[in-house]
Each structure stands twice: as structure tokens, then as C-alpha cells.
C-alpha positions in Angstrom: 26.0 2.8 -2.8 24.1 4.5 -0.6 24.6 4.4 3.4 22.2 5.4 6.3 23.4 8.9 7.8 23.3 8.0 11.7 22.5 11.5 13.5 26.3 11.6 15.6 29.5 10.8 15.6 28.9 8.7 18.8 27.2 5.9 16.5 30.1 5.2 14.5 31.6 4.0 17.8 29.2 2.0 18.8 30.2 -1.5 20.2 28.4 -4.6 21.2 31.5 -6.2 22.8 30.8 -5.1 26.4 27.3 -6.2 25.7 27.9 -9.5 24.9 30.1 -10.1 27.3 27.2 -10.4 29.7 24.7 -13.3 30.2 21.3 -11.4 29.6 19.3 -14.0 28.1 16.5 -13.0 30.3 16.6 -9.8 29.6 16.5 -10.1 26.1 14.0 -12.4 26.3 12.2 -10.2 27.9 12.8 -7.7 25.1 12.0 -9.8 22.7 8.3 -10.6 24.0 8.4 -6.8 24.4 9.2 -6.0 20.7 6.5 -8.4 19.6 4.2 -7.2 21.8 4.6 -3.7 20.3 4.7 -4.7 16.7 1.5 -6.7 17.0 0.0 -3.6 19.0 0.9 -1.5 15.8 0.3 -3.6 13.3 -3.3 -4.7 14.4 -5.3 -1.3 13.7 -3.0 -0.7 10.6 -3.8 -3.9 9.0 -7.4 -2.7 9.8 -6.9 0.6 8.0 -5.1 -1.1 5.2 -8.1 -3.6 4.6 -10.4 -1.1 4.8 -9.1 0.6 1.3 -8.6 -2.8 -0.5 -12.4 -3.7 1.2 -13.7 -0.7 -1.3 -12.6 -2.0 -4.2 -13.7 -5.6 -3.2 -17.1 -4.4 -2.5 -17.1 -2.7 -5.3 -16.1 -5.6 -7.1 -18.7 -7.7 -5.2 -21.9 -5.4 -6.0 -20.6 -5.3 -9.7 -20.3 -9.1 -10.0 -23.7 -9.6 -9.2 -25.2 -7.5 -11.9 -23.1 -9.2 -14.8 -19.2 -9.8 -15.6 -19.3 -7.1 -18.2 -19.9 -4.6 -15.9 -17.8 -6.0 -13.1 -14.9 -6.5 -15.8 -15.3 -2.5 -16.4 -15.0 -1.9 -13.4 -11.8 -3.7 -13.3 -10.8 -2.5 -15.9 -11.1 1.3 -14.7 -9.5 0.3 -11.6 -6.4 -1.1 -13.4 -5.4 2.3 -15.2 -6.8 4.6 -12.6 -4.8 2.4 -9.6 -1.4 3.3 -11.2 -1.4 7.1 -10.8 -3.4 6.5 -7.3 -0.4 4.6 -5.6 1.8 7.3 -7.3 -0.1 10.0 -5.4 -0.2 7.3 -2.1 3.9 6.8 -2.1 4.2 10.6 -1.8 2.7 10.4 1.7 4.6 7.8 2.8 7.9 10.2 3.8 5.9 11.9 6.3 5.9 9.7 8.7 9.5 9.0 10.0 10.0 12.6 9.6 6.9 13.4 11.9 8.6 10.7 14.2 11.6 12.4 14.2 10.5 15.9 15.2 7.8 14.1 17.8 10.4 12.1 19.5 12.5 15.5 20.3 9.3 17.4 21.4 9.6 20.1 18.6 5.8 21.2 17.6 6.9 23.9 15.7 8.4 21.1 13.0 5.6 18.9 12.9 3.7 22.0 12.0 6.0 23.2 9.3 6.6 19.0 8.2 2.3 18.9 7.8 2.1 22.3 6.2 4.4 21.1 3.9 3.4 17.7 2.9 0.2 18.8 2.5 0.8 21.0 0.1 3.1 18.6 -2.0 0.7 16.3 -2.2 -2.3 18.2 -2.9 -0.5 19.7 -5.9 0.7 15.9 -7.3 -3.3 15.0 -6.8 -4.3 17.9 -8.6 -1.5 17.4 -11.3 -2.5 13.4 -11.2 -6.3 14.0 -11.4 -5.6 16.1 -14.7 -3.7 13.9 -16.2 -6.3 11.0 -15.7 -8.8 13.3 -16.7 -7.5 13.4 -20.1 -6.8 9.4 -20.1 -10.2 7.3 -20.4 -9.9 7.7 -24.1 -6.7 5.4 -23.7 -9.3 2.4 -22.5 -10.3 1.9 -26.3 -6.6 1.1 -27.3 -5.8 -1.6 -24.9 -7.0 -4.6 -26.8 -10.0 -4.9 -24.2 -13.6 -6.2 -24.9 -15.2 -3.4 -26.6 -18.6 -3.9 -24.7 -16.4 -3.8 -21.8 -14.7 -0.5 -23.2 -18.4 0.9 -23.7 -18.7 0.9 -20.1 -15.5 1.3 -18.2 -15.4 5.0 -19.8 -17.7 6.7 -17.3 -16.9 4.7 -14.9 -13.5 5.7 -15.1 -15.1 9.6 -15.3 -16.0 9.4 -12.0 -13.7 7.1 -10.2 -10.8 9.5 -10.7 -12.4 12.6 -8.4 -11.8 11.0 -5.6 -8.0 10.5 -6.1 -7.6 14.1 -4.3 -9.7 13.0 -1.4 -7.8 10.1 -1.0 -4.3 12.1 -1.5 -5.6 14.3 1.6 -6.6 11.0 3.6 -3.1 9.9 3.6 -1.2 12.8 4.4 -3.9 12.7 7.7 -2.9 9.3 8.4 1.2 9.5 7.6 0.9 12.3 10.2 -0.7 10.5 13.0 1.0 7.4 12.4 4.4 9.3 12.6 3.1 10.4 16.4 2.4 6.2 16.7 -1.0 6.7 16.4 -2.5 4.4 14.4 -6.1 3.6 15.4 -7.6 7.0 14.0 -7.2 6.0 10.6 -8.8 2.6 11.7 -11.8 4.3 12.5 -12.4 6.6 10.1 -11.7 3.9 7.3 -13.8 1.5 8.8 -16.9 4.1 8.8 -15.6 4.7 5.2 -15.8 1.3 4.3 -19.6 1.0 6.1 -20.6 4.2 4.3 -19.0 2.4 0.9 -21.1 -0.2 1.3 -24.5 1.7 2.0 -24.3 4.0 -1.4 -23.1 0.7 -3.1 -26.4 -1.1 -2.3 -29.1 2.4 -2.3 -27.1 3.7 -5.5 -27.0 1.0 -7.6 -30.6 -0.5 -7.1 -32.0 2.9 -6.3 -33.3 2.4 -2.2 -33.7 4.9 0.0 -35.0 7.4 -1.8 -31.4 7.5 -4.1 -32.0 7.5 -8.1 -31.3 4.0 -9.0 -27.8 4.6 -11.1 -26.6 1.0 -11.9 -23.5 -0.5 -12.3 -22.6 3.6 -12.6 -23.6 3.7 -8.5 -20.7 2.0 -7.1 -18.2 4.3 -9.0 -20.7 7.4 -7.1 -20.4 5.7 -3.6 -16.7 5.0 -3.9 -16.2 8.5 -4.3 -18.5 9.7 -1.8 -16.9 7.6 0.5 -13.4 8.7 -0.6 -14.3 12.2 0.2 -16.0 11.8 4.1 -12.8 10.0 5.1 -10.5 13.2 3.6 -12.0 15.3 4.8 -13.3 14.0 8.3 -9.4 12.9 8.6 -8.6 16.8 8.1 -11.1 17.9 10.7 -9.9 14.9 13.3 -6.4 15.8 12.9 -6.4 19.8 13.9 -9.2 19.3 16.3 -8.8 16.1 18.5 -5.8 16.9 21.5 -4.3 13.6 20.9 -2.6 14.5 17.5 -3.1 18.4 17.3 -0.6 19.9 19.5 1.0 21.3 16.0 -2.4 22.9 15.4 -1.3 26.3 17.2 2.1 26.3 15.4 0.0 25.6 11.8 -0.8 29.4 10.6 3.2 30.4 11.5 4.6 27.5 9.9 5.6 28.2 6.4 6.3 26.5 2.9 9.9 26.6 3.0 12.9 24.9 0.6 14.1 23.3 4.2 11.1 21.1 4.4 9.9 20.9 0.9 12.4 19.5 -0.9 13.6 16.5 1.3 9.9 16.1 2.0 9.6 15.9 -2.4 12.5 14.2 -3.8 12.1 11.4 -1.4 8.6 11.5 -1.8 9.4 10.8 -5.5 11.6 8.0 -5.0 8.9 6.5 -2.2 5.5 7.2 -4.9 8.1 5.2 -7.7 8.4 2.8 -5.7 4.7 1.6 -5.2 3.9 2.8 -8.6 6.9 0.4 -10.3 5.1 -2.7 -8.4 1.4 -1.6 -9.0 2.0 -0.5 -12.4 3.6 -3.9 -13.2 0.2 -5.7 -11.8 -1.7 -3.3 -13.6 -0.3 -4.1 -16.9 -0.3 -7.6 -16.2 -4.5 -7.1 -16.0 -4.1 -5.7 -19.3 -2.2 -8.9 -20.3 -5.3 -11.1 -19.0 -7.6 -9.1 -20.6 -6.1 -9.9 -24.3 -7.4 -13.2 -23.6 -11.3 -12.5 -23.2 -13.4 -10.8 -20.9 -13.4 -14.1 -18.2 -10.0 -13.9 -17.9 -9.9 -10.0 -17.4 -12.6 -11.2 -14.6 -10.3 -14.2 -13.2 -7.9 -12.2 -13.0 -9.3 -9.2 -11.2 -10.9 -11.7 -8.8 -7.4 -13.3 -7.7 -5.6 -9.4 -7.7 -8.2 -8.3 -5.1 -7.8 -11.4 -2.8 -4.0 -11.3 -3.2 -4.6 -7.5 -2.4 -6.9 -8.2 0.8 -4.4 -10.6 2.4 -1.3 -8.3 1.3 -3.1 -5.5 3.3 -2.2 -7.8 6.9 1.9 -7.4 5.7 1.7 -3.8 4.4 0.1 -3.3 7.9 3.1 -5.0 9.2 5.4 -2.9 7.0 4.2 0.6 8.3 4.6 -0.8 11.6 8.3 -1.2 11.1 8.1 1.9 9.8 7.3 3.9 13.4 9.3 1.7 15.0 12.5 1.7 13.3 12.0 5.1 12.7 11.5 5.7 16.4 14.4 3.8 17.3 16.8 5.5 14.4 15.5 9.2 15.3 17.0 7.6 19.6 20.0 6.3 18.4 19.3 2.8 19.3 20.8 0.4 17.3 20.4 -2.7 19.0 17.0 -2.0 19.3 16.5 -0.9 15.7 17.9 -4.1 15.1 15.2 -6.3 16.9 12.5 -4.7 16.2 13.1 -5.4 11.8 13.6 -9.2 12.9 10.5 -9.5 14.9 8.8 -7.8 12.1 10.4 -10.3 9.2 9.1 -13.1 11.8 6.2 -11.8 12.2 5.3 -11.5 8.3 6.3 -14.6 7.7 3.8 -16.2 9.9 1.3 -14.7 8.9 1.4 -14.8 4.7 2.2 -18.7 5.4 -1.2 -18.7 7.0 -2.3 -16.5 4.3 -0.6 -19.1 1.5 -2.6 -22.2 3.6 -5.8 -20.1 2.9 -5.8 -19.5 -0.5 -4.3 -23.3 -1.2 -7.2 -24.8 1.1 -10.2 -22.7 -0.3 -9.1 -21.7 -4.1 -12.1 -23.0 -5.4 -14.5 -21.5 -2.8 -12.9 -18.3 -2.6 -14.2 -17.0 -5.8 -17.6 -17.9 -5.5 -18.1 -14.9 -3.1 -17.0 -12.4 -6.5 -18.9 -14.2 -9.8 -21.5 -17.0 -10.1 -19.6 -17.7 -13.7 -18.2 -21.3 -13.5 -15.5 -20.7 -15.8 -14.7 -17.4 -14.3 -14.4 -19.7 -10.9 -12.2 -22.3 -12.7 -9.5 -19.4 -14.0 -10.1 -18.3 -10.4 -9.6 -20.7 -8.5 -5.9 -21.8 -10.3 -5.0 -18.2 -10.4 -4.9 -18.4 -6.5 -2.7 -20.9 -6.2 -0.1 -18.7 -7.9 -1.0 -16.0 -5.4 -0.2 -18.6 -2.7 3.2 -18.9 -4.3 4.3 -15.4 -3.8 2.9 -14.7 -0.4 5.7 -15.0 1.7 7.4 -13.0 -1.0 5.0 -10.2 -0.5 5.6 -10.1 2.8 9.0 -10.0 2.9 9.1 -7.7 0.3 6.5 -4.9 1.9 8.0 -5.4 5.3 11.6 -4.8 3.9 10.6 -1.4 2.3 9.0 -0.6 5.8 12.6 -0.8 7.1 14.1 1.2 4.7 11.6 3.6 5.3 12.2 4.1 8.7 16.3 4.3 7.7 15.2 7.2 5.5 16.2 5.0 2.8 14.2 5.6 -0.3 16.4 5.7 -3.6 17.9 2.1 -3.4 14.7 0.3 -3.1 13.4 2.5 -6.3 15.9 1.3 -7.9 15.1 -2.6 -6.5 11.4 -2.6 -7.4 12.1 -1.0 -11.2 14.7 -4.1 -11.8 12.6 -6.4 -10.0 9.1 -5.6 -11.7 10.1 -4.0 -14.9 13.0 -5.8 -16.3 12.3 -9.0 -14.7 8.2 -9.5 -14.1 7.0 -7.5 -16.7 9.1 -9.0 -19.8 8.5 -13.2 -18.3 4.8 -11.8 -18.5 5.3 -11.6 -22.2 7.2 -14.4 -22.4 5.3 -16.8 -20.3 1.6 -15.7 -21.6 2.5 -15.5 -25.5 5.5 -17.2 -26.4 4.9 -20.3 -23.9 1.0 -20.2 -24.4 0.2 -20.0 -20.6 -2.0 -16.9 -20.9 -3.3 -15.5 -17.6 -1.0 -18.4 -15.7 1.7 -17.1 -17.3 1.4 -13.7 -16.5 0.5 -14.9 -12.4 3.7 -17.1 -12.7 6.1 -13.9 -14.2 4.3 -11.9 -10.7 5.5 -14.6 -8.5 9.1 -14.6 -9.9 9.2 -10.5 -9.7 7.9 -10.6 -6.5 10.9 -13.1 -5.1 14.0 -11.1 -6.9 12.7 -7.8 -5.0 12.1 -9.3 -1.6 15.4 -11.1 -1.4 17.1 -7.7 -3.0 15.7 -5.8 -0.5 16.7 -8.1 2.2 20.1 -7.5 1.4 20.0 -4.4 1.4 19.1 -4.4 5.0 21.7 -6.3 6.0 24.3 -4.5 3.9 23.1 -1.2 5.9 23.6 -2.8 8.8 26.8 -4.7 8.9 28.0 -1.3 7.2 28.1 0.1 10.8 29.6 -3.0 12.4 26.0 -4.7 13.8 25.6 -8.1 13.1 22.1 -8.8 12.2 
């Protein structure tokens, strides 16, 4: 069992008696609008940020969907091997952040610098490291039971694709950093001009406009990259040269790798990177699954992923909310208020993936029009989403509890959670359901939906164990 380290002895004393004891209902009502107010202030260019990296891969989908479902199941198919290492690389980041907070909220620059210098180069060396191995892995596409025309294709485009896993590795360390200082609308900005750029070389690449060599289906692998790389590296340059996040700058050359920072800043980046690549890894396979079972299915399937993705993108926004704030309220010693601000966030979350659930059960069969003109890609489509609607709330709960325990500094439970949850639970009822039971792609959706439950409701216990461990009621 693992239990939160609370920064003084003074915590473990902490009492709510005297509190109670007082009528301050509109005080903490007051609070409580307040707490809202500042989660939905967060949240909002987050869940902008967020959609802007799932928006890539649905343009990308989009654009590829239009020239024919081979090539837009390639692409999907590219995306489902390549995506496992990616979030691997992404987790690492994710550490940063309530570490930044912590150093930020007691005014030490010299920290931040030594935190960035740090986490930079941990996760520049893990992209590098990642990018290498994936180099070496598109022969692995032509042993995974897949259509072989789709195969024929998905190779280069799988050449490509993986370049700009470094780019991207750099982008997050950028935006880790600046969200740790609660600054979260400069990675809504740059990926949002990412996304517009994304879009441009999609259409001029592919069909050859504006003066650009007409490439194909091969032209949205080029944009995605291109894209990948101006929001890196513009990140980079945003970070040490605009004054609202680069007080560290000056403090940047001094600050040095050391074993002080590097190795918290590692092994819980390990345990944060297993946890996303345990869930997407799970999903990824499951694609794999679909695929078995023709080329419409692999399509379905990849149509339903990316609008499961795009809502889940509004409560992974959510989630790194919770993130700065519990992490800001855990670096002040504020319990009570660490304590409100996780329940407006589960409130929160839940609102809005029931809203998200209503869409997808009101517009199933529209929804997929937007990706394929196939009717029976449509059909698979459009039943695929009710399943999605399903685990919703679980998502939500699920992302917004790891957002918690981020903020806690709690990474090596929730590892642990997400392997049981997605790869002794999901992964083998995948199996089960799709072959043994003959549901095929429904199947493998209907396994997700059950992984996706066990996690959130472990997770939430977690939270609660953590907290009624120090005497707080939540």
C-alpha cells in the first residue's frame, strides 16, 4: 500500500472538528461556485489543446476516407502500432507538471530551471530511444493478420509517421511546464495553429495545390509531421522567450542534469508513460482484433476509436485540470481544499460524458457519415458507437481519477490499476467475446466498456482510501 507523503508533520494533525462546528454554509457555497469556476476556467483551453491532437488524426482520417477505405484503413492501421509507443513517450511528460507547481508555488526559479533541464532531457532520450525502436517495426504490419493490400500501404506511411514522435515528445515537455505554472492557454494556441497548419498540407499535399507535388494518400502522413514539428519547436521558442512562463530562462545554462531531479523526474515518469501505454496499448490491440475481420471493420472500428477519442479529449482536459489544482493545493497544504476541488472535478466529468453518451446515442448513424461514404462501413459504425456511449462516464471518471493521483504524486498504484484493468480484464473478454462468442468487432467494443468500468471504480477507491487515510472524510 502506498500512502501520500504530506510535506509536515502539521498535516497529520489536521482536524475538521472546529470547522464543522461552525454554520458556514455560505461560505462554502461560495467556495464551491469558486472551485467550479476555476476548474471550468482550466479545463476550457486544455480541452482545447487536447482536441487539437486527436483533431490531427481525425483529419487525417477524414482526408484519407475520401480517397478510398484501403488507404484510410492504412492509415489506421499505422496509427494503431505507432500510437502505443507515442503515449509511452506522452506519459513521461506528464510528471512535470505538479513538480513545476511545486517549485512555482514557493517562488524557487532556480528549480523550475533544473526540473525543465531535466525533463527535457529524459524525454528527449525516450523519443530518440522510441523513434528507433519503431524504426525498426513497420516490418511487424505484415504479421498482424491485416488485409495485405492494406499492409502494401500502411508501410510507408508508417515510415514517416514516426519522425515526428520527437517533435511531439518536445511539445509536451513545453506544455507540462507551462501548465505546472497554471498556464494553460499557450498550448491552446499553438495547437490550434498546428491543427490549421495540419489541415492546409493535408488538402495541398495530397491533391498537389499550391504549388506542393501532389503525394497522395502518402501527403497526410507529410503534413502530420510537418505540423508535429512547428508546434515543438514554436512551443520551445514560446517558452524561454515569452515573460509569462520564462522567468527560469536566466537560471537554464546554471541548472544542471543532476541524480536529485532525474531520477524522481524518471521512475515516476515510467510508472505515469505505463500507465497511458497499458490503456492505449489495450485499444490498439483491440484494432488489431477488428481488423481479423476484414478491412470494413478495421474501418468501423477506427471511425468509432477517433470519435470516442475526440469526446474523451473534453475529460482528459478535465483530468489535467485536477492535476494543477490538486497539485496546487497539496504543494499549500490545504486539505480541505484539495478535497473540493477532486469532487467538483468528478461532478464536473460526469456531466459532461453524459452529454457526450446522449450525443453519440442520438446521432450514431450520422456521426460516421462525416469519415466514410461506405454504407456498411456506416452500419458497423454506427453500432460501434453505442458501445462508446456505454463507457463514457467510465472514461471520465477514470481520466479524471488519474488526474488526482497525479496531483498527489501518486503514480505506481494506478500502473498497477490500468495493467489489471486493461490487460487481465479487457484484453482477454476481447478474445473471448469476438471469437469464442462470435460477436467480432462488438465484442471486442463490449470487453473496452467492461475494462474501462473496473479501472475507474479502482481508481476511485483509491482516492478515497488516500484520503480517509489522513482522517478527511470525502
Amino acid at each position: 500500500m502506498y500512502f501520500i507523503n504530506f510535506k509536515n508533520s502539521e498535516l497529520n494533525s489536521f482536524k475538521l472538528t472546529s470547522i464543522k462546528s461552525v454554520d458556514l454554509w455560505p461560505v462554502n457555497n461560495l467556495l464551491k461556485h469558486n472551485h467550479l469556476k476555476e476548474t471550468i476556467s482550466l479545463s476550457i483551453p486544455l480541452v482545447l489543446t487536447q482536441i487539437g491532437h486527436i483533431i490531427t488524426g481525425m483529419v487525417d482520417n477524414i482526408f484519407l476516407g475520401k480517397i478510398g477505405k484501403t488507404e484510410q484503413a492504412a492509415g489506421i492501421l499505422s496509427n494503431n502500432l505507432y500510437v502505443i509507443l507515442l503515449v509511452f513517450s506522452i506519459g513521461m511528460s506528464y510528471v512535470l507538471t505538479p513538480a513545476i507547481t511545486d517549485a512555482h508555488v514557493n517562488q524557487n526559479e532556480k528549480e523550475k530551471a533544473a526540473l525543465f533541464k531535466n525533463s527535457l532531457f529524459i524525454n528527449m532520450m525516450v523519443a530518440i530511444l522510441l523513434f528507433v525502436i519503431l524504426f525498426f517495426s513497420s516490418p511487424l504490419l505484415g504479421h498482424m493478420q491485416q488485409p495485405e493490400d492494406v499492409v502494401k500501404l500502411a508501410i510507408p506511411f508508417f515510415d514517416v509517421l514516426i519522425f515526428s514522435i520527437i517533435p511531439i515528445a518536445l511539445f509536451f515537455v513545453c506544455k507540462q511546464y507551462t501548465e505546472g505554472l497554471s498556464n494553460t492557454k499557450a498550448a491552446m494556441y499553438i495547437s490550434v495553429a498546428g491543427n490549421i497548419l495540419n489541415i492546409i498540407l493535408n488538402y495541398c499535399l495530397i491533391y498537389g495545390k499550391a504549388g506542393l507535388p501532389e503525394l497522395g494518400y502518402m501527403g497526410s502522413c507529410w503534413a502530420t509531421f510537418i505540423s508535429r514539428l512547428f508546434m515543438g519547436l514554436g512551443f520551445l521558442v514560446f517558452v524561454f522567450n515569452h515573460r509569462s512562463v520564462n522567468s527560469f530562462a536566466k537560471y537554464y545554462k546554471e541548472a544542471r542534469l543532476n541524480a536529485l531531479h532525474f531520477w524522481p523526474l524518471f521512475k515516476d515518469g515510467i510508472a505515469s508513460a505505463l500507465q497511458f501505454t497499458f490503456e492505449v496499448a489495450a485499444f490498439a490491440i483491440a484494432g488489431l482484433l477488428a481488423g481479423v475481420f476484414g478491412k470494413e471493420q478495421i474501418d468501423a472500428h477506427g471511425i468509432a476509436l477517433s470519435l470516442a477519442a475526440f469526446t474523451y479529449m473534453f475529460a482528459s482536459g478535465i483530468g489535467s485540470a485536477t492535476t494543477i489544482r490538486v497539485g496546487n493545493y497539496y504543494a499549500k497544504n490545504d486539505l480541505p481544499n484539495l478535497k473540493s476541488a477532486i469532487k467538483t472535478s468528478y461532478k464536473s466529468v460526469l456531466v459532461t460524458m453524459g452529454c457526450m453518451a446522449l450525443l453519440f446515442v442520438c446521432f450514431n448513424t450520422f456521426l460516421p457519415t462525416i469519415f466514410s461514404s461506405d454504407a456498411e462501413i456506416i452500419f458497423i459504425a454506427s453500432k460501434l458507437l453505442l458501445f462508446a456511449a456505454l463507457f463514457q462516464l467510465f472514461d471520465g471518471t477514470q481520466v479524471v481519477a488519474i488526474g488526482a493521483l497525479r496531483g498527489l504524486e501518486d503514480y505506481q498504484f494506478p500502473t498497477y490499476i490500468a495493467f489489471v484493468g486493461y490487460w487481465l480484464v479487457a484484453l482477454p473478454l476481447c478474445y473471448l467475446f469476438a471469437f469464442t462468442f462470435g460477436y467480432k468487432v462488438y465484442g471486442v467494443w463490449l470487453a473496452l466498456s467492461i475494462g474501462l468500468g473496473f479501472v475507474a471504480t479502482a481508481l476511485s477507491l483509491r482516492i478515497r482510501n488516500l484520503i480517509r487515510l489522513k482522517s478527511i472524510s470525502l
